[in-house]
C-alpha positions in Angstrom: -28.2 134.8 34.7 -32.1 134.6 34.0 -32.7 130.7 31.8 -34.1 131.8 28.1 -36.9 129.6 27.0 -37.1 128.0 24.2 -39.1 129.2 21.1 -41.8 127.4 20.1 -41.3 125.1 17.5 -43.8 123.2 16.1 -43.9 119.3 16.1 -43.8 117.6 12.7 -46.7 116.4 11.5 -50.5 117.1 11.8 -52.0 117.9 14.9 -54.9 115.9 16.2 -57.2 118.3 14.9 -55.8 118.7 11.7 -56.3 114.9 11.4 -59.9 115.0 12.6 -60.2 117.9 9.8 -59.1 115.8 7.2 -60.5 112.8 8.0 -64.1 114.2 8.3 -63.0 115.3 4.2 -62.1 112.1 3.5 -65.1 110.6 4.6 -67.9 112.9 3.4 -65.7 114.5 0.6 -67.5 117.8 1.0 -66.4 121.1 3.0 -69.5 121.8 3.7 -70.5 118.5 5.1 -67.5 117.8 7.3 -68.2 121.1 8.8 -71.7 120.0 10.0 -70.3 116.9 11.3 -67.8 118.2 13.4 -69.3 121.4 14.5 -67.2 124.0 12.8 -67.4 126.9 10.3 -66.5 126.1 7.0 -64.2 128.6 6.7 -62.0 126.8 9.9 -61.7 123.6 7.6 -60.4 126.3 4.6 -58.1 127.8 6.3 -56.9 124.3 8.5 -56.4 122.7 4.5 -54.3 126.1 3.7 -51.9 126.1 6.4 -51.6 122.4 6.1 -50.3 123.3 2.2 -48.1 126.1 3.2 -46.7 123.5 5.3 -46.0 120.6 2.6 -44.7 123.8 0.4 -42.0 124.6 2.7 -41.2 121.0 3.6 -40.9 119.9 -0.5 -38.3 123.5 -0.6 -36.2 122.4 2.1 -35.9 118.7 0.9 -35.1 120.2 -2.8 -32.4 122.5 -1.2 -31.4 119.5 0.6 -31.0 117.3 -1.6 -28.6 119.8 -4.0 -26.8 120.9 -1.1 -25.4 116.9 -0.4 -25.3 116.6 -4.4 -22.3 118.9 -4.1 -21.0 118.2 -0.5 -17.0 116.4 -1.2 -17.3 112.8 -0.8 -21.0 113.5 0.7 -18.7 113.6 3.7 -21.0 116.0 5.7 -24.5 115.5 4.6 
């Protein structure tokens, strides 16, 4: 019987280059500018700072859900 491998999940949390991405915003509070410093096209950092809020969307849903799901649990026995 031929072993399945696992999908890919991602890990929680930002990636090392998502951190650089941000960081370099923090510091020089301009797209433009962090681009220049780290070597990238603007439109990398754009679309790095959307996926990152896709992200935080889906995580704030699934707490939410979470949250009214163990409202109604019996006892909050299970969650």
């Amino acid at each position: 019987m031929p072993v399945r491998k696992p999908k890919f999940q991602r890990k929680i949390g930002f990636s090392e280059r998502e951190r650089q991405i941000l960081e370099a915003l923090m510091m020089y509070h301009s797209v433009r500018s962090a681009a220049r410093v780290l070597h990238i096209k603007e439109a990398t950092i754009r679309s790095t700072v959307f996926r990152i809020r896709i992200r935080y969307d889906r995580a704030a849903l699934y707490i939410e859900e979470y949250h009214k799901y163990k409202k109604e649990m019996p006892l909050r026995k299970y969650l």
